[in-house]
Every structure is written in C-alpha cells, then in structure tokens.
C-alpha positions in Angstrom: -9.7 -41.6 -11.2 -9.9 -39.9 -7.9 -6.8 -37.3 -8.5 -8.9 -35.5 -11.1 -11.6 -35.0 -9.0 -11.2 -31.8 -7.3 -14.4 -31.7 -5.0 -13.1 -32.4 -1.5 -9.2 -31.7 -1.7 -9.5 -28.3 -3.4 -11.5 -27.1 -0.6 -9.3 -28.7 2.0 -6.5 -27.0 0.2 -7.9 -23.6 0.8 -9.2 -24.2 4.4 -5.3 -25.0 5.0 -4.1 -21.8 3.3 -6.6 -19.4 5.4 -5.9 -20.4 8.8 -2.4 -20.4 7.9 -2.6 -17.2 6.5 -5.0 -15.3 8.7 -4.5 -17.5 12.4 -1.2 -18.7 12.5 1.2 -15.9 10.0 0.2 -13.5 12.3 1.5 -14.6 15.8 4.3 -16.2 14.5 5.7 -12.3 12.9 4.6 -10.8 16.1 7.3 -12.8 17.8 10.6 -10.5 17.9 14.1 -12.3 16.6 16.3 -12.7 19.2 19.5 -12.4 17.5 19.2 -9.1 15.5 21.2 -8.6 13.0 24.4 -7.0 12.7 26.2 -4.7 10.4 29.6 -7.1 8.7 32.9 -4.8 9.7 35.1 -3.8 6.8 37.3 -6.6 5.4 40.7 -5.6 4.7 42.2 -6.4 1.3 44.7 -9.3 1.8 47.5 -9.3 0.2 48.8 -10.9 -2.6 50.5 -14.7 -2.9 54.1 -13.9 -3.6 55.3 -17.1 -6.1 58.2 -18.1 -5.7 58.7 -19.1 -10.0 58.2 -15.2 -10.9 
C-alpha cells in the first residue's frame, strides 16, 4: 500500500513546513495591519424590561 510508505511524502511534508516557516512567515509578519485595533468604549447598563403582568 502506498499510504504506508513514508519515503517521498514525509520529506515533501517537511520541505513544505521550512520554506513556510523560514521564507514566507517572515515577510508576511513584517507587513504592518492597517486597521489597528481599538480600545471598545464603556457600555452602559441598559435598563430593565418593565412587564406589564407584575
């Protein structure tokens, strides 16, 4: 069965994994975000439902 044979695909697997994680992780975190986040203003407690059967 050529699933249990790890031979080619293992090393394919980790040729991905390094030039993902030595070539292309590091441009794409040098890029700044362009929308930066902001701090969420204070909610204001609403009120409560008055019901009309109490």
């Amino acid at each position: 069965m050529p699933q249990l044979n790890p031979n080619p695909w293992f090393t394919i697997m980790l040729m991905t994994w390094f030039t993902y994680s030595f070539l292309i992780q590091p441009k794409l975190l040098s890029f700044t975000p362009t929308n930066n986040p902001m701090t969420k203003p204070a909610t204001t407690k609403p009120t409560p439902w008055t019901w009309p059967w109490t």
